[in-house]
N, C-alpha and C positions, 0 to 999 in steps of 0.2 A: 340374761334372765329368761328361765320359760315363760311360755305363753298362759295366762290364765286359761284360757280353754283354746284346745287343740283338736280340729276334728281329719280325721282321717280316712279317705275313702267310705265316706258314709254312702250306705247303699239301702234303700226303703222301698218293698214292693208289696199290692196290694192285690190277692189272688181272689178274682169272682169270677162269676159265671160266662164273662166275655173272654176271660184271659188271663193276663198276670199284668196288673199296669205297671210299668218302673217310675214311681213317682217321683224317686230321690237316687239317681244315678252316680255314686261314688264322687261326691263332693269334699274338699279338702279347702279350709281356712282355719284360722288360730286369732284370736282376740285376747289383744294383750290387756293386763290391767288399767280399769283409769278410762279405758279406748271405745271407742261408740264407734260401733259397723254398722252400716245400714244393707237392708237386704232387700233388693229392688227386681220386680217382673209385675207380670199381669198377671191375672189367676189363672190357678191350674200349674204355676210353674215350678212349685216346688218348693215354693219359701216357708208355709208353716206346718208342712210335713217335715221340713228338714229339721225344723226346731224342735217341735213335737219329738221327733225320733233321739232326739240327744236328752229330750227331758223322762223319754220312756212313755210318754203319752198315748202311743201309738195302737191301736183298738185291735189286739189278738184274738182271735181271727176278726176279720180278712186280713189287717196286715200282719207285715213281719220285717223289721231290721234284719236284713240277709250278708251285711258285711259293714267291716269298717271297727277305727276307734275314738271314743268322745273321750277323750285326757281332761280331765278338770282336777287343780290341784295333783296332779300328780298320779290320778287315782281313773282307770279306764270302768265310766259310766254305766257302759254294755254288757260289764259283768258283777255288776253290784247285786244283789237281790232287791226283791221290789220293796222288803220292809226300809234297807240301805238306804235306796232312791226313795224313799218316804222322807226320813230323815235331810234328804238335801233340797225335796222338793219345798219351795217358800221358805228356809233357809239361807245356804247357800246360795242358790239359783231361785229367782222368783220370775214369774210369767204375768203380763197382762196381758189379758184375752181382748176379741175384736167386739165384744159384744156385752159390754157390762152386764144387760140385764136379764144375760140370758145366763152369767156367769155367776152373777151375785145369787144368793136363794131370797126366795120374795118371801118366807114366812120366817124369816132369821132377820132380827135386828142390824144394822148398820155394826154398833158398836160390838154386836156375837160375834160375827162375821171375822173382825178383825180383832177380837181376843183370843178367839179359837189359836190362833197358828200362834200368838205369842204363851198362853199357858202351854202351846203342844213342844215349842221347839226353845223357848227361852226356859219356864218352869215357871212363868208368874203363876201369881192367883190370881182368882176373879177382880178383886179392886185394884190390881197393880195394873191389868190387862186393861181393865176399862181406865186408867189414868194417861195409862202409854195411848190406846186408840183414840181418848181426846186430843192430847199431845199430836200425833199423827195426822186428825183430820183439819186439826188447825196449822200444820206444816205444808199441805196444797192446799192450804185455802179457802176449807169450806168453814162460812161464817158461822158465828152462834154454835161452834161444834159440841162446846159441853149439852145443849139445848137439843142437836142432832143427833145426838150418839144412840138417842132410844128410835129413832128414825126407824120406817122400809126401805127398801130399794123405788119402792113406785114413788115415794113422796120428795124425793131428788128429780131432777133435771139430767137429762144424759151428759151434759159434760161435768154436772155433780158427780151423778155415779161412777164417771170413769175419774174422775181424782177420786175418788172411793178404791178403787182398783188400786187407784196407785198407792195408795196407803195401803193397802193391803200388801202390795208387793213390799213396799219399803219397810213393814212390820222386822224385819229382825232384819234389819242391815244387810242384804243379801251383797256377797259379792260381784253376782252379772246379774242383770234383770233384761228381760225378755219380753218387748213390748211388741206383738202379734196386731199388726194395722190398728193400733189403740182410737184412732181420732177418724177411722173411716163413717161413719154413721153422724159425726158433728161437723155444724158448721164452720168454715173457715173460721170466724173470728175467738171462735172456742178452741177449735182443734191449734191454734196460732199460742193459747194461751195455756194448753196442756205440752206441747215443744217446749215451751219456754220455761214451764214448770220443771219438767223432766231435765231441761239443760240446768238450772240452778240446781236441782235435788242433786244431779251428779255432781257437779261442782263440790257442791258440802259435803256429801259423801265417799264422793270417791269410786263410784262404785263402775263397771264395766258393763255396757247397754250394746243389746241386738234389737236394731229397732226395724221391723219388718212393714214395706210397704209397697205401693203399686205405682208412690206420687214421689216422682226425683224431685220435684220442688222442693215438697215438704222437708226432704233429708237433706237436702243440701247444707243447710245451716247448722245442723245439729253433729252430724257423723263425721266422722275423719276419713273412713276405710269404707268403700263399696264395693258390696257384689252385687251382677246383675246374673238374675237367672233365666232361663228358660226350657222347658220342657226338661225338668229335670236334672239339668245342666245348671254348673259355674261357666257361663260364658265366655265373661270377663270379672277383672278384679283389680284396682285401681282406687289411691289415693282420692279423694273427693276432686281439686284441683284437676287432677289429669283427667279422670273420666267425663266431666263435663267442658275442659278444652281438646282434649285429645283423644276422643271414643275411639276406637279401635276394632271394635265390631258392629254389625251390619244391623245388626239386632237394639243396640246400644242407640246408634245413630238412632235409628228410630223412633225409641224411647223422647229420647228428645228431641227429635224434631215435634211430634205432638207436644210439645211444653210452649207453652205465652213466654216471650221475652218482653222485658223491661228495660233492657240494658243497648237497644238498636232506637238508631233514629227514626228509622222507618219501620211499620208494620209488617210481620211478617206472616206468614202462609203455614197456619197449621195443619200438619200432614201426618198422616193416619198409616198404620204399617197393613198393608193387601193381606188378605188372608186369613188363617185361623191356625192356632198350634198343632203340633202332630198328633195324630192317637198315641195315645202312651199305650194301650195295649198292642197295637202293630207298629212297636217303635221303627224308623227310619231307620235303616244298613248306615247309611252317612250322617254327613251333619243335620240336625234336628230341624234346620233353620233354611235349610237345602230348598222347600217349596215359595217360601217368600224372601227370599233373598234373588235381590239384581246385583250383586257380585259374584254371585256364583260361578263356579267353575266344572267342568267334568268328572274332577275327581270327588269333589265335593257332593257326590250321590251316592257315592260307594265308600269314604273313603273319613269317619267320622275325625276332628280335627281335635288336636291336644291344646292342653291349655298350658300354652307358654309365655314366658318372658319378652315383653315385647316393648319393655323401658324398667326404668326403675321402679321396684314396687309396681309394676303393672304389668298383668298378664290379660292373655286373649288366645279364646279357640277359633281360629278363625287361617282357611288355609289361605285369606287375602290377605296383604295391608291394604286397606281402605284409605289411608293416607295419598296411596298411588293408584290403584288400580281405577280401572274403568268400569261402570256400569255395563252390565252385559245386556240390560233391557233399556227400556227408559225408563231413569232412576227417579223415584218420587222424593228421593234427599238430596238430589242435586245442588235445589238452592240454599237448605240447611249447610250441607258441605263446603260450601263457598264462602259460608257466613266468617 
């Protein structure tokens, strides 16, 4: 069976006055149906430029999709026209943004909000739309929602208004939905209970989630399929299981060695990756990862690394195994690697 969405050498550059940055350097994954990806780096790495660029988001000029193809259903995304991509946008594909309330309009009712896209893309009318948006905001859980629906955005609570989001996303059944660091700005115990929201909505729905973020904890529980990114780059890419027993690159490790364990008897030594990512506009000749990596090797400057198969379902750009190799400096993952 194909993949519900299939991306292809996506390629994303953003030309200003310092340069051309390569934001999104010729990336390649496929999300099957049903299947939650998580998409994991630190900012600046490419994670909601690359979504952005597959939903057509992407701000002409300064950027520009300079290659690649987004398959969805069958159909290459990249050459649709924009009224097409209207049509799938909150449809077929729905986005939660990182910032409800910068997202939501603060002079549009809760309940406008989310009838606009079902009269725009289902064909309700106004009291069908506003029957479904109650229905919806008592589906994640905002109480009293027939009493909310004439609500603002200011008069919600931020992890209100991001279940507000998500009912907006989940307004017409989308088949992938596209959660853009949705719980960054709440507290654990909210962001714990919007996870757990999104895991049940998929559940009942069905539906196929890119859930983009900065926190491996947070996705661990949720995703099946990770990518880690960086500077642009697919690094690595690896089942959930394997990337947090058996990282595979240099960058990866690092990732988690910064993460609190629960699951050791003793305390461990949270450890911070040296460094700063590369200019994207004087991208690195070699590997991206070539100044803060203590694996590195000589060729490893000149000499950038493909991303291959390095187990089942698991690939890595990396001209090491880490598995074996020696630290060429003194390695700050040592004791992480030992673990």
């Amino acid at each position: 069976m194909a993949p519900l969405l299939e991306v292809k050498n996506l390629e994303t550059q953003f030309y200003t006055q310092d340069g051309t940055v390569k934001a999104v350097n010729k990336i390649s994954y496929t999300v099957n149906e049903g299947e939650t990806v998580g998409i994991v780096g630190e900012s600046g790495s490419g994670k909601s430029v690359g979504v952005m660029s597959l939903m057509r988001l992407i701000p002409m000029p300064p950027g520009k999709i300079t290659g690649g193809e987004v398959i969805f259903n069958g159909q290459d995304l990249l050459k649709l026209s924009m009224e097409e991509m209207r049509s799938i946008r909150g449809n077929k594909i729905a986005m939660i943004f990182q910032d409800p309330m910068t997202s939501l309009n603060p002079v549009l009712t809760i309940g406008r909000q989310i009838g606009e896209s079902l009269e725009l893309h289902l064909g309700m009318d106004k009291q069908q739309a506003r029957k479904r948006s109650i229905e919806l905001l008592e589906l994640v859980g905002i109480p009293s929602a027939a009493d909310r629906i004439d609500s603002y955005p200011h008069q919600f609570s931020g992890g209100m208004r991001q279940r507000v989001m998500i009912a907006m996303g989940l307004s017409c059944n989308p088949q992938l939905l596209i959660a853009d660091e949705p719980t960054t700005a709440l507290d654990v115990t909210i962001q714990a209970q919007i996870v757990d929201l999104v895991k049940r909505l998929r559940d009942e729905i069905g539906m196929a989630i890119i859930w983009i973020t900065h926190d491996l904890g947070l996705v661990a529980g949720l995703a099946k399929k990770m990518i880690v990114m960086y500077a642009g780059n697919i690094v690595e890419q690896a089942t959930v299981v394997d990337l947090y027993k058996k990282p595979r690159h240099p960058y990866t490790l690092g990732l988690l060695a910064s993460l609190p364990r629960l699951d050791e008897d003793r305390p461990t030594k949270l450890l911070s990756i040296e460094g700063l990512p590369p200019d994207l506009v004087n991208y690195p000749r070699g590997c991206p990862f070539y100044a803060r990596c203590n694996y590195r090797l000589d060729k490893c400057a000149d000499t950038p690394p493909k991303l291959e198969k390095v187990g089942p379902d698991h690939y890595a750009a990396c001209h090491v195994d880490v598995t074996t190799a020696k630290w060429t400096t003194e390695h700050p993952y040592q004791e992480f690697n030992s673990i």
